[in-house]
C-alpha positions in Angstrom: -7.9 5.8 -13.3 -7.3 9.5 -12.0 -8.3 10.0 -8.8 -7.5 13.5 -8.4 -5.4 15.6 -10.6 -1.8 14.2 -11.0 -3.2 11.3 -8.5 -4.1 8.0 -10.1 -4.6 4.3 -9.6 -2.6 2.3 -11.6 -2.4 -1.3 -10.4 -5.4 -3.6 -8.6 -7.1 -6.7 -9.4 -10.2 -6.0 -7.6 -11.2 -3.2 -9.7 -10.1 -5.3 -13.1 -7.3 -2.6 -13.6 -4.9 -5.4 -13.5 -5.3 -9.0 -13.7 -2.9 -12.3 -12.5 -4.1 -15.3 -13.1 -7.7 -16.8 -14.2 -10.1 -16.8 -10.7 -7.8 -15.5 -8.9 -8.3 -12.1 -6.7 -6.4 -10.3 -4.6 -3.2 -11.5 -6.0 -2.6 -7.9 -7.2 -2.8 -5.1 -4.5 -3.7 -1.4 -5.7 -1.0 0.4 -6.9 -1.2 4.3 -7.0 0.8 7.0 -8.5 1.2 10.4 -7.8 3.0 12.6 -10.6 5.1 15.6 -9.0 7.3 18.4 -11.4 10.3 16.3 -10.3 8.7 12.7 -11.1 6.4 10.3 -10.3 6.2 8.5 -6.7 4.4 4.9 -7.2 2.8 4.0 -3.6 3.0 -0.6 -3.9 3.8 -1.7 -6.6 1.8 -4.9 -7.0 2.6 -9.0 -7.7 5.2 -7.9 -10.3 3.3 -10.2 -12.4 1.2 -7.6 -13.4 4.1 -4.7 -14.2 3.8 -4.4 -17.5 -0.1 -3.9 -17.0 0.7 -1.2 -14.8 3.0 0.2 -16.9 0.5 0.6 -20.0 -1.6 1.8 -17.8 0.6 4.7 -16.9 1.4 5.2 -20.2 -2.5 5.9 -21.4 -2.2 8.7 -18.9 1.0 10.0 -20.2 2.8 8.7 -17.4 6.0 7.2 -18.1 7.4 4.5 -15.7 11.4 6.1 -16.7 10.3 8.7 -14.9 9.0 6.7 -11.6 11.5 8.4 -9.2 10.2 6.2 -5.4 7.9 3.4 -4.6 6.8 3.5 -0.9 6.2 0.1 0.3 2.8 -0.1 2.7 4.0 -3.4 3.9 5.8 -6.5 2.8 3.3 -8.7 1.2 4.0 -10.2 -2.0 0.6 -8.6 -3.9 2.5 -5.0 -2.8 5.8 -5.4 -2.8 6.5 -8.4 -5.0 7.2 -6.2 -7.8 9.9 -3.9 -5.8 12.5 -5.8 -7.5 11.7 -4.9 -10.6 11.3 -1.2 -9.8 14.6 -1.3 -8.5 16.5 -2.7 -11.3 15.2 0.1 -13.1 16.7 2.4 -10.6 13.5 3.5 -8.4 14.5 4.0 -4.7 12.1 2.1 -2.5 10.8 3.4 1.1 9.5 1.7 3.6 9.5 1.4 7.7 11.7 -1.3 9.0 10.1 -4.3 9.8 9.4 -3.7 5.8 12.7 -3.1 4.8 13.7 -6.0 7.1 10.9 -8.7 5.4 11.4 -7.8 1.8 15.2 -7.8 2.2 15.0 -11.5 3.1 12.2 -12.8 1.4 10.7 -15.0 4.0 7.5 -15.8 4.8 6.6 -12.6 6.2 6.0 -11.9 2.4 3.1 -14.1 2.2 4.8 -16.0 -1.1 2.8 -19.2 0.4 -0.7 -17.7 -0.6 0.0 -17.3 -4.2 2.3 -20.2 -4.6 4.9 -17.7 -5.9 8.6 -17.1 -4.6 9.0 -13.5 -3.3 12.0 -12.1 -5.0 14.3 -10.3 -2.3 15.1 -6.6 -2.2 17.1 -4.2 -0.6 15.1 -0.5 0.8 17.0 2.6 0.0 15.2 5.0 2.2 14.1 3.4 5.4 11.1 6.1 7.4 10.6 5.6 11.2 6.4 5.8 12.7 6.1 9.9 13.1 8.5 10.4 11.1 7.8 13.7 8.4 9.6 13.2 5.2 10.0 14.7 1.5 10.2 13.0 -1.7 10.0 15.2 -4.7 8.6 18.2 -2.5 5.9 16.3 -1.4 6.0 16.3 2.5 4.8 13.0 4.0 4.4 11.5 7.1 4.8 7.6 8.1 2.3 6.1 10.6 3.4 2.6 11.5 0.2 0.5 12.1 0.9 -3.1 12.6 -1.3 -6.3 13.1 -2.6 -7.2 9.5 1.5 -7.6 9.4 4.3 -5.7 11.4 5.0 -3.4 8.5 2.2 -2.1 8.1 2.3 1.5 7.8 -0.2 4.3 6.0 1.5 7.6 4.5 -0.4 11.0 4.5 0.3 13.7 3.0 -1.7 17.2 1.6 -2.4 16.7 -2.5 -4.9 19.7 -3.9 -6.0 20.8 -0.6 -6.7 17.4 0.4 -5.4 15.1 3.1 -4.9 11.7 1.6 -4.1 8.6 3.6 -2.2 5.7 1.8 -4.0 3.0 4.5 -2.6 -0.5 2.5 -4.1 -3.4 4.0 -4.6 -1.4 7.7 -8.4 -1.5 6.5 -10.3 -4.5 4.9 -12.4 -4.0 1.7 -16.4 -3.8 2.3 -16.7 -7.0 0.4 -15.2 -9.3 2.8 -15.0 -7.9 6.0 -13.2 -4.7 7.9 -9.6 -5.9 8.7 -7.0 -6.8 6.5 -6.5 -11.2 5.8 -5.5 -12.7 9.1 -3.5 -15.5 7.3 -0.4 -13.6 7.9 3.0 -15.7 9.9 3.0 -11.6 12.0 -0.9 -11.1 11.9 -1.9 -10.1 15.8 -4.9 -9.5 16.5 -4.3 -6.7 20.0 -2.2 -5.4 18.0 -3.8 -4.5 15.2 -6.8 -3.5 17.8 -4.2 -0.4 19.2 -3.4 0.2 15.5 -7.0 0.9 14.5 -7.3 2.7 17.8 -5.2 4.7 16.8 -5.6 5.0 13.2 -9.5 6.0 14.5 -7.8 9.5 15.8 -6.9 10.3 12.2 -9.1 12.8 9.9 -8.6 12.4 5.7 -10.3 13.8 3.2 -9.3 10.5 1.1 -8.7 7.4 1.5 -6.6 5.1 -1.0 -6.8 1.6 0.2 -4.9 -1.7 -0.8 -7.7 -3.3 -2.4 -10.5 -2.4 -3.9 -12.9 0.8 -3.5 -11.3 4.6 -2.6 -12.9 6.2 0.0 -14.2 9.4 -0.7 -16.6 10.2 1.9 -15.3 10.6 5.4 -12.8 7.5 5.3 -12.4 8.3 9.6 -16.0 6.5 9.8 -14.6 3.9 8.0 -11.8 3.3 10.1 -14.3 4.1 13.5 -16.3 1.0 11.8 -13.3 -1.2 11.6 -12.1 -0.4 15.1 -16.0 -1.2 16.6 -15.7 -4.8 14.5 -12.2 -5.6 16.5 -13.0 -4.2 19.9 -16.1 -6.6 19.4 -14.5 -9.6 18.1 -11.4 -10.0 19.0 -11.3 -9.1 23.1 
């Protein structure tokens, strides 16, 4: 599905772009490409169940997964990042934030493997990004804004596609369907938090919004993220 030009989702099992297993959702978190003149850059890469799905559906755009140059990893759970191993035997350089890099290089149960009754498949991160930090990949400049709670790693990348300020937000902000916060079944979930980290996720203006499941937010995705932030500082204190 192309979002913008060059900018498409190619994984998620909430939109029936990819599928796991029967009656199961959520198993398979949205996967996004964005195609540069020097490659592509995948943002999660799903399950890893579901890779070849996401590879033909690269390919209908005329996207070719040779040429996927970085994945950048939202956060460590196992319907994101289970399919990083995979990417990097194919020689894709994987980005993340630490407390990422740190989860999916041991595999633990910070990956969530326990919720789909799969093993998480360990993996090292080439290119390890720091909250603040502005970074390039393919001439793309990007910034990392760690925003724990729904796990430690989570982190949501921005960056300027078509005059646009997109926000890569992974699981920072529920779906409409079930609620405004990411699951809460995670071993690092924290509720205060993840209150500061929609707090300060509130501050942030995007023209887009490309979340880990489900719908993209093209209308003011800030309200959406003031919305969340109101739910939290309600429930939660």
């Amino acid at each position: 599905m192309q979002v913008l030009k060059n900018l498409f989702q190619v994984g998620g099992d909430i939109n029936g772009i990819t599928f796991d297993v029967p009656d199961a959702l959520w198993n398979d978190g949205n996967s996004y490409i964005l195609k540069t003149a020097e490659g592509l850059i995948m943002f999660d890469c799903g399950c890893g169940d579901t890779m070849e799905q996401i590879f033909s559906n690269m390919r209908y755009w005329d996207l070719s997964p040779d040429e996927i140059r970085y994945c950048v990893l939202t956060h460590p759970h196992y319907d994101h990042a289970g399919g990083a191993h995979i990417l990097k035997k194919r020689g894709v350089k994987l980005v993340a934030i630490g407390e990422t890099a740190d989860a999916v290089a041991s595999g633990d149960e910070r990956c969530c493997g326990y919720l789909y009754h799969k093993t998480f498949t360990p993996v090292t991160v080439d290119q390890l990004v720091k909250d603040g930090e502005k970074f390039s990949l393919l001439g793309v400049e990007m910034e990392a804004m760690h925003l724990p709670g729904h796990s430690m790693g989570c982190t949501a990348f921005l960056f300027e596609w078509t005059g646009k300020k997109i926000v890569i937000s992974g699981d920072v902000i529920g779906t409409l369907m079930v609620g405004d916060f990411g699951w809460d079944g995670s071993i690092d979930f924290d509720k205060k938090i993840y209150t500061e980290s929609l707090r300060r996720f509130a501050k942030v203006d995007s023209d887009i919004m490309l979340p880990g499941h489900g719908m993209i937010y093209f209308h003011k995705p800030r309200w959406r993220v003031e919305q969340a932030l109101n739910s939290a500082l309600m429930q939660w204190r």
